[in-house]
PDB file of N, CA, C and O in Angstrom:
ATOM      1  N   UNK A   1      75.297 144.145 106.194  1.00  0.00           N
ATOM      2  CA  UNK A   1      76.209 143.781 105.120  1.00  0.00           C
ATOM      3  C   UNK A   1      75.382 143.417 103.892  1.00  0.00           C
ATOM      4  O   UNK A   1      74.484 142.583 104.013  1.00  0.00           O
ATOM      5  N   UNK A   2      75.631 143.989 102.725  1.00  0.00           N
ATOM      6  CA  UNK A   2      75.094 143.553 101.507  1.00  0.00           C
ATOM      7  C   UNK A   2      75.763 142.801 100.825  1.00  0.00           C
ATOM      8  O   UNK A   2      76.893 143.191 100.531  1.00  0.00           O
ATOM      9  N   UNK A   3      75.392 141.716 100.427  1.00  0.00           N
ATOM     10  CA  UNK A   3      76.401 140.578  99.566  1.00  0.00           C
ATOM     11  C   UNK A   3      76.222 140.703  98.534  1.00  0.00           C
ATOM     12  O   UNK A   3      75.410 141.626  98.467  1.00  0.00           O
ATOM     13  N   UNK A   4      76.435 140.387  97.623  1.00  0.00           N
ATOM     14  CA  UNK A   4      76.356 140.740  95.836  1.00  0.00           C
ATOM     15  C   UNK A   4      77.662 139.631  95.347  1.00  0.00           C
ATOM     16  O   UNK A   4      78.865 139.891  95.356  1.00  0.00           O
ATOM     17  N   UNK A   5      76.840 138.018  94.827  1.00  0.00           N
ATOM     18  CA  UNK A   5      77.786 137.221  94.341  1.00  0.00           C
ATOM     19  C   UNK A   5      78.106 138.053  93.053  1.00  0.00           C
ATOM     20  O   UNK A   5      77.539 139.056  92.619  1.00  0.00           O
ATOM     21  N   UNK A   6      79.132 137.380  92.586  1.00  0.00           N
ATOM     22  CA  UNK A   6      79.847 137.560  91.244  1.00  0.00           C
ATOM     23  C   UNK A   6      79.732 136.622  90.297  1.00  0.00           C
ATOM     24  O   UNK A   6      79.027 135.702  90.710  1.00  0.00           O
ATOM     25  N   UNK A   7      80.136 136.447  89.158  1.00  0.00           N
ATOM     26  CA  UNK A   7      80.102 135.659  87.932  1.00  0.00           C
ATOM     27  C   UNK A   7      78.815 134.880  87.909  1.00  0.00           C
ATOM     28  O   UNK A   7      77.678 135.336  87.789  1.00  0.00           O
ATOM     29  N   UNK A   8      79.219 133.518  88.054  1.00  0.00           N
ATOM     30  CA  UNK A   8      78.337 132.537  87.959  1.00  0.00           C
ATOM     31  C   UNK A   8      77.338 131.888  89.285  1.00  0.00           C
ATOM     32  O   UNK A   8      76.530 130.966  89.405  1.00  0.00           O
ATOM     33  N   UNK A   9      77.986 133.072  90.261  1.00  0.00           N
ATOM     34  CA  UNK A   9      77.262 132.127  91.646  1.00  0.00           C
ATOM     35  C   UNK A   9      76.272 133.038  92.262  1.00  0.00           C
ATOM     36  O   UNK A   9      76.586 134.219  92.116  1.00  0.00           O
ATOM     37  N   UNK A  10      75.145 132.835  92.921  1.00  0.00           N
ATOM     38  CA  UNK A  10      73.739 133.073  93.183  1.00  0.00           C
ATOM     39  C   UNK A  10      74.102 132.911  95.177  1.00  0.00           C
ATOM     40  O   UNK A  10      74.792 132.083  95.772  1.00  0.00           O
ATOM     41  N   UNK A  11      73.442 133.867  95.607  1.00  0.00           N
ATOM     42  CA  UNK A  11      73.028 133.926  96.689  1.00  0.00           C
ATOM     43  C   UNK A  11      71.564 133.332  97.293  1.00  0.00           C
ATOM     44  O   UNK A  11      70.486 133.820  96.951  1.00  0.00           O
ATOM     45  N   UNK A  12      71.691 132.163  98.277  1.00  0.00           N
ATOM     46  CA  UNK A  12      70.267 131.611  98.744  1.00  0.00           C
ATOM     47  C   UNK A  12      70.390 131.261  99.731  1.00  0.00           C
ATOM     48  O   UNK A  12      71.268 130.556 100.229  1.00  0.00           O
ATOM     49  N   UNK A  13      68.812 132.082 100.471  1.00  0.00           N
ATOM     50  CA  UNK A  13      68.729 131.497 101.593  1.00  0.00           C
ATOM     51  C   UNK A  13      68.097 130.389 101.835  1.00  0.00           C
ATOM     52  O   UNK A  13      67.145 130.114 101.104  1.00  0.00           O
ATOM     53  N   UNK A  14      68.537 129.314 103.114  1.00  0.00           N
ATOM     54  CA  UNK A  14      68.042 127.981 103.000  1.00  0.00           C
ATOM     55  C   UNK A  14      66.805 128.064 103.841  1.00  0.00           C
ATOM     56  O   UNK A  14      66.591 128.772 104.824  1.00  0.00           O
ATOM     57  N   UNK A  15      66.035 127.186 103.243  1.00  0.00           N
ATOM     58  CA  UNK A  15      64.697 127.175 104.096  1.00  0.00           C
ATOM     59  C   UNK A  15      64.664 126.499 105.088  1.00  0.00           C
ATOM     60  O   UNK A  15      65.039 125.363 104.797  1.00  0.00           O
ATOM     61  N   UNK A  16      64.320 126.623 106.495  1.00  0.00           N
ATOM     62  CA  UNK A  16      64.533 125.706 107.539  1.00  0.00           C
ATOM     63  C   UNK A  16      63.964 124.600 107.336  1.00  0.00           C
ATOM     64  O   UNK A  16      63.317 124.300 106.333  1.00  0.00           O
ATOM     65  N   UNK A  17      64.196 123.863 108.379  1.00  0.00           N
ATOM     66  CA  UNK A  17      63.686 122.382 107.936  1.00  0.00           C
ATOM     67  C   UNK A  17      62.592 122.507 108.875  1.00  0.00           C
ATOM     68  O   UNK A  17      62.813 123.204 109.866  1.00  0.00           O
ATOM     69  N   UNK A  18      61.417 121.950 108.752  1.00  0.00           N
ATOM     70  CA  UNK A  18      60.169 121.782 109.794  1.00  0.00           C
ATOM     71  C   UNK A  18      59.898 121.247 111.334  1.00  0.00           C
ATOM     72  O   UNK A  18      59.303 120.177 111.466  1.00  0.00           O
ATOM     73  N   UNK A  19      60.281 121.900 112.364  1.00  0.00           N
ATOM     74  CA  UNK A  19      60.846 121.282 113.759  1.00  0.00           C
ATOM     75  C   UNK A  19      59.915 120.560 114.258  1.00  0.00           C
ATOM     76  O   UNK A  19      59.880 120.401 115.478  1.00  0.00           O
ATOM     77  N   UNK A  20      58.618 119.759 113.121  1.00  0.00           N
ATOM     78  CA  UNK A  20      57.734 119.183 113.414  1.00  0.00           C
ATOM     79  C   UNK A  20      57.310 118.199 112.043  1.00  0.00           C
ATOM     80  O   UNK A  20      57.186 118.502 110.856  1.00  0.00           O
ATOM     81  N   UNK A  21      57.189 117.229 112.578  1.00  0.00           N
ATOM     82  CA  UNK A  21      56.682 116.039 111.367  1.00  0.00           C
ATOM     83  C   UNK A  21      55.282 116.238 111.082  1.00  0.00           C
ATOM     84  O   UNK A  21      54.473 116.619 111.928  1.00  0.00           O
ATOM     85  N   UNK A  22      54.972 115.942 109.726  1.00  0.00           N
ATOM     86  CA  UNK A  22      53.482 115.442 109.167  1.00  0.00           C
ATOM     87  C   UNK A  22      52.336 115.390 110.272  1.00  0.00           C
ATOM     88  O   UNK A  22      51.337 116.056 110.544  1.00  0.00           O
ATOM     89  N   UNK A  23      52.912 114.384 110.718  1.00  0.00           N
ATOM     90  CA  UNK A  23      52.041 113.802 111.945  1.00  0.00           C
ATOM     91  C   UNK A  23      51.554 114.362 113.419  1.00  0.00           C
ATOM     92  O   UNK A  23      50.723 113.960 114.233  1.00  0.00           O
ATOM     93  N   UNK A  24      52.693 115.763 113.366  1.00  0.00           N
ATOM     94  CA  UNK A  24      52.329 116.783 114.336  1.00  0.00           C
ATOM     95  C   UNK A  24      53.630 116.428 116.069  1.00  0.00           C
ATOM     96  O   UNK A  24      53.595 116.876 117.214  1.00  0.00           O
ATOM     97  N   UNK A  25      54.424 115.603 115.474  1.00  0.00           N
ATOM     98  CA  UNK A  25      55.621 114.825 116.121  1.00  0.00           C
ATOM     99  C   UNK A  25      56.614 116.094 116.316  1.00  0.00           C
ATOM    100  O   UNK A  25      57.010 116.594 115.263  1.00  0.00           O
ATOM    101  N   UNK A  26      57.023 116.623 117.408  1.00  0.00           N
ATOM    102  CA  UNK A  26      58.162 117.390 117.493  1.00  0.00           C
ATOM    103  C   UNK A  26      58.881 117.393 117.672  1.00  0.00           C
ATOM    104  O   UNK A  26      59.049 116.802 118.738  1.00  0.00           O
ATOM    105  N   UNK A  27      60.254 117.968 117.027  1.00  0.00           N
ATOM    106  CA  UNK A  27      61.618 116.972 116.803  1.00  0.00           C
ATOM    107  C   UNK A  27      62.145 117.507 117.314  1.00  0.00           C
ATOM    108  O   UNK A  27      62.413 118.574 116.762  1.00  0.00           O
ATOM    109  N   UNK A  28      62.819 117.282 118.900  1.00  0.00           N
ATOM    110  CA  UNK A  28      63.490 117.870 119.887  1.00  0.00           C
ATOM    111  C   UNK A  28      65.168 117.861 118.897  1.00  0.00           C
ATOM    112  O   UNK A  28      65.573 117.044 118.070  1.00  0.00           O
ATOM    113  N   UNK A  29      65.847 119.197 119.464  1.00  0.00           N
ATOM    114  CA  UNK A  29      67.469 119.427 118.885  1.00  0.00           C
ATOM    115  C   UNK A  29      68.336 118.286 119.077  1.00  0.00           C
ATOM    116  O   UNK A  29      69.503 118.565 118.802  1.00  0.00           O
ATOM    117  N   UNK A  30      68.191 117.320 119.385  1.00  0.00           N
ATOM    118  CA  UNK A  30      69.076 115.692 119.591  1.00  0.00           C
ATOM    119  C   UNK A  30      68.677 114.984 118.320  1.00  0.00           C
ATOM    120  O   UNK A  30      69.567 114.195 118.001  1.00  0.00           O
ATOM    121  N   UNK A  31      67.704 114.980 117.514  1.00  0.00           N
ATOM    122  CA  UNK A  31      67.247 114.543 116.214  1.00  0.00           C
ATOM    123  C   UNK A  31      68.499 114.853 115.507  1.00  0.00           C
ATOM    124  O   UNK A  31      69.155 115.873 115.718  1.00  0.00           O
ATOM    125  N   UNK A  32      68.800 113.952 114.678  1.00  0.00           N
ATOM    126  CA  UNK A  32      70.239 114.374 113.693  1.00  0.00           C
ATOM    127  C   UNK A  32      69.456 114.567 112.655  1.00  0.00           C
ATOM    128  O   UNK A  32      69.062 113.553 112.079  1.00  0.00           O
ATOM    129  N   UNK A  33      69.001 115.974 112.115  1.00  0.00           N
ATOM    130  CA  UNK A  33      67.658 116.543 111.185  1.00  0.00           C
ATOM    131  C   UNK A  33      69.302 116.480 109.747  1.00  0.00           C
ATOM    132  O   UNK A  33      70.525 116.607 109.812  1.00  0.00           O
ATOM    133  N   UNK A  34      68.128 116.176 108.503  1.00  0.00           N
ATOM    134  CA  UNK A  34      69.079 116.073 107.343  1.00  0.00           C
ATOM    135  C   UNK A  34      68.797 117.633 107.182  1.00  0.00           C
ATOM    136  O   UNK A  34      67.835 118.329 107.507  1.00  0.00           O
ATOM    137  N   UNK A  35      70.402 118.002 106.351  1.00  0.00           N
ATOM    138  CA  UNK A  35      70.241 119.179 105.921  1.00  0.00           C
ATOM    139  C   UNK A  35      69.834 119.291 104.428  1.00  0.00           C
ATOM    140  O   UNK A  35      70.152 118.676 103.409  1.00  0.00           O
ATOM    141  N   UNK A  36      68.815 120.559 104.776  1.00  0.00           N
ATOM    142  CA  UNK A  36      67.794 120.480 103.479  1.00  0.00           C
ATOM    143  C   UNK A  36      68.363 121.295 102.675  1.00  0.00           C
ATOM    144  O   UNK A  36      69.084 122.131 103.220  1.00  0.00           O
ATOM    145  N   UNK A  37      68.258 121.343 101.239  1.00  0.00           N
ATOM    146  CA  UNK A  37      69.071 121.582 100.243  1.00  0.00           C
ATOM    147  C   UNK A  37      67.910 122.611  99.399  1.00  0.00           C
ATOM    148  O   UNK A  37      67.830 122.813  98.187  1.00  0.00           O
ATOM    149  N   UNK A  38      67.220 123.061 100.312  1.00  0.00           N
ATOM    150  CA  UNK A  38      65.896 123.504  99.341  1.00  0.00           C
ATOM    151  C   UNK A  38      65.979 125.360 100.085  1.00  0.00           C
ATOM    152  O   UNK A  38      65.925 125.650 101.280  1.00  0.00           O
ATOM    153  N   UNK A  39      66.121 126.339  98.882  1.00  0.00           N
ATOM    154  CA  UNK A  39      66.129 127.524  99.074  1.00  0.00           C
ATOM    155  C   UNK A  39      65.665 128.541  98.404  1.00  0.00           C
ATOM    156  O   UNK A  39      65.295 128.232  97.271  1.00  0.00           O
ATOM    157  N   UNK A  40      65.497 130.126  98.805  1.00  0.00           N
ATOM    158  CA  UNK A  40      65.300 131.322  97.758  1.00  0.00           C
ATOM    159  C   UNK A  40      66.171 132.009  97.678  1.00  0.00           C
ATOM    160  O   UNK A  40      66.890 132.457  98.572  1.00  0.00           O
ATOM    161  N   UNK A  41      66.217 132.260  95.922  1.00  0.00           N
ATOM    162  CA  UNK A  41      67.330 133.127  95.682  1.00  0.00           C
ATOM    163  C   UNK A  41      67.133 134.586  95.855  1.00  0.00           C
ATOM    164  O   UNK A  41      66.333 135.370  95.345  1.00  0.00           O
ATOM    165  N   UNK A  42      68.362 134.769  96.968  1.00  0.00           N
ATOM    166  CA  UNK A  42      67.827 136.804  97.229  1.00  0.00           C
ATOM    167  C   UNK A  42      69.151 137.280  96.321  1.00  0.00           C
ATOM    168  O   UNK A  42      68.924 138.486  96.412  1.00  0.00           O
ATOM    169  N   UNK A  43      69.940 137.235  95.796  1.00  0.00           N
ATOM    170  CA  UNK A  43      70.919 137.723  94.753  1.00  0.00           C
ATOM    171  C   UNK A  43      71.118 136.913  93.721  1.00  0.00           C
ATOM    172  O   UNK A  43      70.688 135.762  93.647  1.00  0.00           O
ATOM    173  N   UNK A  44      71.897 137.589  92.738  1.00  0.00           N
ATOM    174  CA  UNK A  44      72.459 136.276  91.440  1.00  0.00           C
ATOM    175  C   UNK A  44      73.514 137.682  90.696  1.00  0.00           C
ATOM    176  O   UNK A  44      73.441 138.901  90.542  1.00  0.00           O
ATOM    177  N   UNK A  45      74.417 136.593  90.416  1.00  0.00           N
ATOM    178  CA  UNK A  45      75.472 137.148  89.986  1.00  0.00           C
ATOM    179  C   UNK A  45      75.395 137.709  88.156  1.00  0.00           C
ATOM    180  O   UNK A  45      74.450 137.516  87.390  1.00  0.00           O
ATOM    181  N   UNK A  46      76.452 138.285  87.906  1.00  0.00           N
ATOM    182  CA  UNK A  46      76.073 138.688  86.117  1.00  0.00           C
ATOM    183  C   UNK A  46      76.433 137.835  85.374  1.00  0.00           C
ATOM    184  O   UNK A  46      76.225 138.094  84.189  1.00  0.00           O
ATOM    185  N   UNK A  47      77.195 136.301  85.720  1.00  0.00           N
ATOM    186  CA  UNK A  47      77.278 135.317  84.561  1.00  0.00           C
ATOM    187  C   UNK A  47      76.355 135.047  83.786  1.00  0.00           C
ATOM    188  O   UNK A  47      75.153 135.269  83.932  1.00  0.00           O
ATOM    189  N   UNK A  48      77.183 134.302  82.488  1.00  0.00           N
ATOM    190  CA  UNK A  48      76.258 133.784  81.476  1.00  0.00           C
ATOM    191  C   UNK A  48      75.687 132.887  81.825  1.00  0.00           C
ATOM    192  O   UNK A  48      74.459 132.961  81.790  1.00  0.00           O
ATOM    193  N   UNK A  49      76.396 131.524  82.362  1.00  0.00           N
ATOM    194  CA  UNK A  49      75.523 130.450  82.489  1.00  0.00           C
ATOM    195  C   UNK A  49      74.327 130.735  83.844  1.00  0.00           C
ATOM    196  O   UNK A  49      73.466 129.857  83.773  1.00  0.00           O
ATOM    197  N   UNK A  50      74.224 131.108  84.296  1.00  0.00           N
ATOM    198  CA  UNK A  50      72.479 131.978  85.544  1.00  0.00           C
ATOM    199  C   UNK A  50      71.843 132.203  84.627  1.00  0.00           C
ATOM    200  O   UNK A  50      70.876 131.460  84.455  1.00  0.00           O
ATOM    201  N   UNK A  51      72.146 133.599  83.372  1.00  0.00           N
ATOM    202  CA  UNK A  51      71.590 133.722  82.442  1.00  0.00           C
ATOM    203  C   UNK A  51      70.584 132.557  81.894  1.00  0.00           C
ATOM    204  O   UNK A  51      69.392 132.389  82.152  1.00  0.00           O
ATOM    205  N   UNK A  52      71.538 131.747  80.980  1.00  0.00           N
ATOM    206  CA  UNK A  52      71.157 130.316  80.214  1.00  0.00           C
ATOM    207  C   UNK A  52      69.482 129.334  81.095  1.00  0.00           C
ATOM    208  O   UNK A  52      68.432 128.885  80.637  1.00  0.00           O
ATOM    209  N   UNK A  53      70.312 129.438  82.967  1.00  0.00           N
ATOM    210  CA  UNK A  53      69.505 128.684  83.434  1.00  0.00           C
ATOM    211  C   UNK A  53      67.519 129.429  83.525  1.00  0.00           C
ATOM    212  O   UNK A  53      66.459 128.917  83.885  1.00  0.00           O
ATOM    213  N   UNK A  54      67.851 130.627  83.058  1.00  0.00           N
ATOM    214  CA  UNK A  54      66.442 131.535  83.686  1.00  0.00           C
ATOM    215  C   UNK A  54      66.348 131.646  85.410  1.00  0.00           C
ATOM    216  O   UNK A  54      65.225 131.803  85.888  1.00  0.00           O
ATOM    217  N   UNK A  55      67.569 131.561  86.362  1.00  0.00           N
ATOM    218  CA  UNK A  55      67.002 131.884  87.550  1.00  0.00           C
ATOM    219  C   UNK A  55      66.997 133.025  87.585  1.00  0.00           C
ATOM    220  O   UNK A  55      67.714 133.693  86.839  1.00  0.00           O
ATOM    221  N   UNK A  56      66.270 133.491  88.370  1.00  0.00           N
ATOM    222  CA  UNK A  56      65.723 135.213  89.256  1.00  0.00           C
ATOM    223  C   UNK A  56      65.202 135.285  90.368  1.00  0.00           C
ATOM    224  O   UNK A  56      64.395 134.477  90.828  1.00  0.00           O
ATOM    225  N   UNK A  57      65.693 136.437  90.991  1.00  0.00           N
ATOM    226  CA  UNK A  57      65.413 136.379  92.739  1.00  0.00           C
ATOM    227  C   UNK A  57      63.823 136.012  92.894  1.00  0.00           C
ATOM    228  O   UNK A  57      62.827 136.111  92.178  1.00  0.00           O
ATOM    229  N   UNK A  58      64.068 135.613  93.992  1.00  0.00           N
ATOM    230  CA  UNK A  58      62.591 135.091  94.567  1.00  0.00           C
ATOM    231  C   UNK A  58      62.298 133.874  94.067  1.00  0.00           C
ATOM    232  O   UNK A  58      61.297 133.273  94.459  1.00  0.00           O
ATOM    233  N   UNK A  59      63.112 133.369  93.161  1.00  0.00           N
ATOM    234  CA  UNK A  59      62.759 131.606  93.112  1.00  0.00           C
ATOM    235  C   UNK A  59      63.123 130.763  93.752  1.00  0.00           C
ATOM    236  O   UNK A  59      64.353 130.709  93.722  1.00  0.00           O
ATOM    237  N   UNK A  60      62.572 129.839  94.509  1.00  0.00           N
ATOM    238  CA  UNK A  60      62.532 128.659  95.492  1.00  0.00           C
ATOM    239  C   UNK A  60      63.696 127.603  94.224  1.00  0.00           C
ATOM    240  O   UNK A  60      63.238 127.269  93.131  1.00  0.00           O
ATOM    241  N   UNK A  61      64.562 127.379  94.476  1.00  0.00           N
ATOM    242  CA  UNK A  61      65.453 126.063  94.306  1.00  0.00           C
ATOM    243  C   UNK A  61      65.667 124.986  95.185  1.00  0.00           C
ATOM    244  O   UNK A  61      65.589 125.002  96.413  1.00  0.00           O
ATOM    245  N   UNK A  62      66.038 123.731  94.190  1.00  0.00           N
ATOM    246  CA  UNK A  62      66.758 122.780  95.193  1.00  0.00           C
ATOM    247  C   UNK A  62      68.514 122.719  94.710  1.00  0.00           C
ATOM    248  O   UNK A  62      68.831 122.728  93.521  1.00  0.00           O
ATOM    249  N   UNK A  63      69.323 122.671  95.596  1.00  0.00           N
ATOM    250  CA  UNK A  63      70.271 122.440  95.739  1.00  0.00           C
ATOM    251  C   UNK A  63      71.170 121.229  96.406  1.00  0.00           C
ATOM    252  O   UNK A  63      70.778 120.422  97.249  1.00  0.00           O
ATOM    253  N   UNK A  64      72.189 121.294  95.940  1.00  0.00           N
ATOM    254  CA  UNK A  64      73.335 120.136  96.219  1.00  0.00           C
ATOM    255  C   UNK A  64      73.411 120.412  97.804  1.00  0.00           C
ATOM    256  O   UNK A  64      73.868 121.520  98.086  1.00  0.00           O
ATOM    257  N   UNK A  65      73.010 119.524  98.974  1.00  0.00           N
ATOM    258  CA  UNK A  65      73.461 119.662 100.219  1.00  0.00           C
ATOM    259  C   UNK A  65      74.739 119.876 100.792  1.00  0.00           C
ATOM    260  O   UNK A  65      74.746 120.159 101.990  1.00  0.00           O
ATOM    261  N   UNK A  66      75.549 119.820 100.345  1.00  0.00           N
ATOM    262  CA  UNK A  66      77.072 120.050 100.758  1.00  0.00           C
ATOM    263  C   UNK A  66      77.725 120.582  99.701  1.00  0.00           C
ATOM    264  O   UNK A  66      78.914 120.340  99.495  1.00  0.00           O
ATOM    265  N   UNK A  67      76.788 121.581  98.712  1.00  0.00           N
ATOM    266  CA  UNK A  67      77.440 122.417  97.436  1.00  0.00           C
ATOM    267  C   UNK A  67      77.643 123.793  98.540  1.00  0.00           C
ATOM    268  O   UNK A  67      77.295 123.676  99.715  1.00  0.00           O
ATOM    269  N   UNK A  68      78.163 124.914  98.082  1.00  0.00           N
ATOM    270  CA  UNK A  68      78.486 126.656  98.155  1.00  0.00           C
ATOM    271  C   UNK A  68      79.050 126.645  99.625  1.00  0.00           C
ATOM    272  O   UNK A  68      79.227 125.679 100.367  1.00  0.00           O
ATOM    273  N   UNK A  69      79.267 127.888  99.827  1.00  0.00           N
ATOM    274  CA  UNK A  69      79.760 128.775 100.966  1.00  0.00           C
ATOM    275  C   UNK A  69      78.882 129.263 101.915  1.00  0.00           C
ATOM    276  O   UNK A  69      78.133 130.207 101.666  1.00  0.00           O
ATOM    277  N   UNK A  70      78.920 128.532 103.300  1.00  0.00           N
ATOM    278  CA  UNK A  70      77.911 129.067 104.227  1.00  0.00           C
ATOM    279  C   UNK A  70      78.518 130.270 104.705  1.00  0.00           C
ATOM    280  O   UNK A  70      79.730 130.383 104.889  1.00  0.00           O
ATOM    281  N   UNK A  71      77.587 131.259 104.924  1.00  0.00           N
ATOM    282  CA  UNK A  71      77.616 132.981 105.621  1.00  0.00           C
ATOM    283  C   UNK A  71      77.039 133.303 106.411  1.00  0.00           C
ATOM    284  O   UNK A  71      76.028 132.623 106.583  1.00  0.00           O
ATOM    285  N   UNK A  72      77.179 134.099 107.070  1.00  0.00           N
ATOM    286  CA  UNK A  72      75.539 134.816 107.562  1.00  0.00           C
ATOM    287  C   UNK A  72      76.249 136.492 107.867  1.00  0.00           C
ATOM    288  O   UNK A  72      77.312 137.104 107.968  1.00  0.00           O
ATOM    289  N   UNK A  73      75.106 136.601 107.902  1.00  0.00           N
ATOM    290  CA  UNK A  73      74.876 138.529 107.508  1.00  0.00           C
ATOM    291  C   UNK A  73      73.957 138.868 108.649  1.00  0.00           C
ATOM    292  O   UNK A  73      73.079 138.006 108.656  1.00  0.00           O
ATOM    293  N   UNK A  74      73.744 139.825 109.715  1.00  0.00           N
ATOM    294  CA  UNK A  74      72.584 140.420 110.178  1.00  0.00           C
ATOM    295  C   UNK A  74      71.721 139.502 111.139  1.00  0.00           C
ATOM    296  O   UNK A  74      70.559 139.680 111.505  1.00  0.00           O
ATOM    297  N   UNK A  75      72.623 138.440 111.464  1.00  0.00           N
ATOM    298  CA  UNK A  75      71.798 137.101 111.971  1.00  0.00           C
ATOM    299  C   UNK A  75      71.682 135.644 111.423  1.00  0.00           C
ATOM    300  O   UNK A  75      71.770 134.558 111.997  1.00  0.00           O
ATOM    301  N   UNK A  76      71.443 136.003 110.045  1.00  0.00           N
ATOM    302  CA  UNK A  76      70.572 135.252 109.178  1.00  0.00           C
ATOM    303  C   UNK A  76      72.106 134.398 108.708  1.00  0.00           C
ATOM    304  O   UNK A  76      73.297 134.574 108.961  1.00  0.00           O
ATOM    305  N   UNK A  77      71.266 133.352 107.851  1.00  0.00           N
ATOM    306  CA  UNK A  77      72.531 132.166 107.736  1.00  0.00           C
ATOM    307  C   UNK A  77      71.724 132.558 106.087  1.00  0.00           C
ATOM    308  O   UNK A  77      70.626 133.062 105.851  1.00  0.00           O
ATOM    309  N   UNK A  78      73.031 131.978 104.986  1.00  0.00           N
ATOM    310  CA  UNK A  78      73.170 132.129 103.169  1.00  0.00           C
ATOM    311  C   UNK A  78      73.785 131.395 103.063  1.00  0.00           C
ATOM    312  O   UNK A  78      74.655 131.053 103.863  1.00  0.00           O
ATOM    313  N   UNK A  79      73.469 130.812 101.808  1.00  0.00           N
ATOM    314  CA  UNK A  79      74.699 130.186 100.979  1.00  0.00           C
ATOM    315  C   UNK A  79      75.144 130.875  99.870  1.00  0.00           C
ATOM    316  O   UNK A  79      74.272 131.201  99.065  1.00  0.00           O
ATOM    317  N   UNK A  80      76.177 131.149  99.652  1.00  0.00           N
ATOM    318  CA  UNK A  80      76.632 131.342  98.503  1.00  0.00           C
ATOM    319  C   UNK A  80      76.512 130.285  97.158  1.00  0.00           C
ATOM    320  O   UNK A  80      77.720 130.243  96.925  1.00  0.00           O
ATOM    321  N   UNK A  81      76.005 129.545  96.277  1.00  0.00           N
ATOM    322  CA  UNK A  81      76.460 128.464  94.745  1.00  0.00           C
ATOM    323  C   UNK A  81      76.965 128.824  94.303  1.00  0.00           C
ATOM    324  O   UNK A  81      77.093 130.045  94.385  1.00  0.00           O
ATOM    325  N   UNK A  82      77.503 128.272  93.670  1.00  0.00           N
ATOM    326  CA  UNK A  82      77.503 128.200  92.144  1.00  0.00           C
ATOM    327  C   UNK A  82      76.655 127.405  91.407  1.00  0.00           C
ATOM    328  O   UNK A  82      76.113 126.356  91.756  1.00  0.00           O
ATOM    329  N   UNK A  83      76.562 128.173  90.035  1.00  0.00           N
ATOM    330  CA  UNK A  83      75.414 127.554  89.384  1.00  0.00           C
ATOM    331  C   UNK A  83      74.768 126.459  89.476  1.00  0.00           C
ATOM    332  O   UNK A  83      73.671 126.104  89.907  1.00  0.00           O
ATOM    333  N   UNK A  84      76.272 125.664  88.654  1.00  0.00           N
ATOM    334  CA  UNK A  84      76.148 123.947  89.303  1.00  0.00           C
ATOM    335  C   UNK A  84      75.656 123.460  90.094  1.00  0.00           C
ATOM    336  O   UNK A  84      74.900 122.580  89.682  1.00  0.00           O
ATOM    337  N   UNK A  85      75.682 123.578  91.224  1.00  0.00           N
ATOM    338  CA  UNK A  85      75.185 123.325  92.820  1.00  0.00           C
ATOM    339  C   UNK A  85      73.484 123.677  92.500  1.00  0.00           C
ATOM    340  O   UNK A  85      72.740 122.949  93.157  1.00  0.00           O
ATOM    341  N   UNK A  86      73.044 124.294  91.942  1.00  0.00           N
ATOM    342  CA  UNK A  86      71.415 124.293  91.597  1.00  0.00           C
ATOM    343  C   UNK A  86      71.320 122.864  90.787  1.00  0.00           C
ATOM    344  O   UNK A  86      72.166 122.340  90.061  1.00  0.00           O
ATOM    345  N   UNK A  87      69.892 122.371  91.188  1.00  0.00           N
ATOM    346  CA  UNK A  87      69.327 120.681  90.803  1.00  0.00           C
ATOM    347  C   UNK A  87      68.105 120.828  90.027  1.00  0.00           C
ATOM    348  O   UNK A  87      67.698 120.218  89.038  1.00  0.00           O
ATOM    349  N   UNK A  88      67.590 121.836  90.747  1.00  0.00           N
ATOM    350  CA  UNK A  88      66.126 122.150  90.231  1.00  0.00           C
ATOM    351  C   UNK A  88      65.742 123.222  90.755  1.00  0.00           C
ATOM    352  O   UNK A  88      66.458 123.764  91.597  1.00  0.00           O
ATOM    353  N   UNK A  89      64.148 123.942  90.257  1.00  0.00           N
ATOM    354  CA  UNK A  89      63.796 124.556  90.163  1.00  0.00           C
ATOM    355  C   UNK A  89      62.203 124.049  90.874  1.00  0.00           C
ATOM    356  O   UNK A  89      61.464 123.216  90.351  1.00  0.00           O
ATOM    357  N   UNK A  90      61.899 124.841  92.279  1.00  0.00           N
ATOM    358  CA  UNK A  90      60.507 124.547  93.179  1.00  0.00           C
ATOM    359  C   UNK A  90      59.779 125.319  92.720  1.00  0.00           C
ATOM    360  O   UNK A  90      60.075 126.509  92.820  1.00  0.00           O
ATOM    361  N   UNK A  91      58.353 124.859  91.933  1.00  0.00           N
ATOM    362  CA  UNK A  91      57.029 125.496  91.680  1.00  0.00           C
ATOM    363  C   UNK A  91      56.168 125.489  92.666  1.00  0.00           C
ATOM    364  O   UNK A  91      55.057 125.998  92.521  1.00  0.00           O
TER     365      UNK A  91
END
């Protein structure tokens, strides 16, 4: 399935969260792990305001944790945003 958001909202996938701490600690599936809000954008829609912001595929964002539309395609889990729902921008 190929997704292709519309207007103002961006397609991203979320980056997993690390099933291991700093410290080399491994966080068995009973851990209530926070959901991470940090992703890459593999689509973006033709709105103006995406435009305004300068995103483009392949940039790492942070996002609103309980912002867009969860999907999955082919296996894989997406979110759909909207713009809004972007916080920042990961260098």
């Amino acid at each position: 399935m190929n997704v292709k958001p519309i207007g103002d909202r961006l397609l991203v996938k979320p980056i997993k969260e690390e099933e291991m701490t700093a410290s080399g600690i491994v966080l068995p599936d009973t851990v209530d792990k926070e959901k991470k809000a940090e992703g890459e954008i593999i689509a973006l829609g033709n709105g103006e305001k995406l435009t305004k912001l300068g995103l483009t595929v392949g940039m790492k964002v942070l996002f609103k944790k309980w912002g867009g539309e969860e999907i999955t395609s082919e296996g894989e889990e997406y979110k759909i945003l909207n713009h809004d729902d972007v916080i920042a921008i990961v260098e």
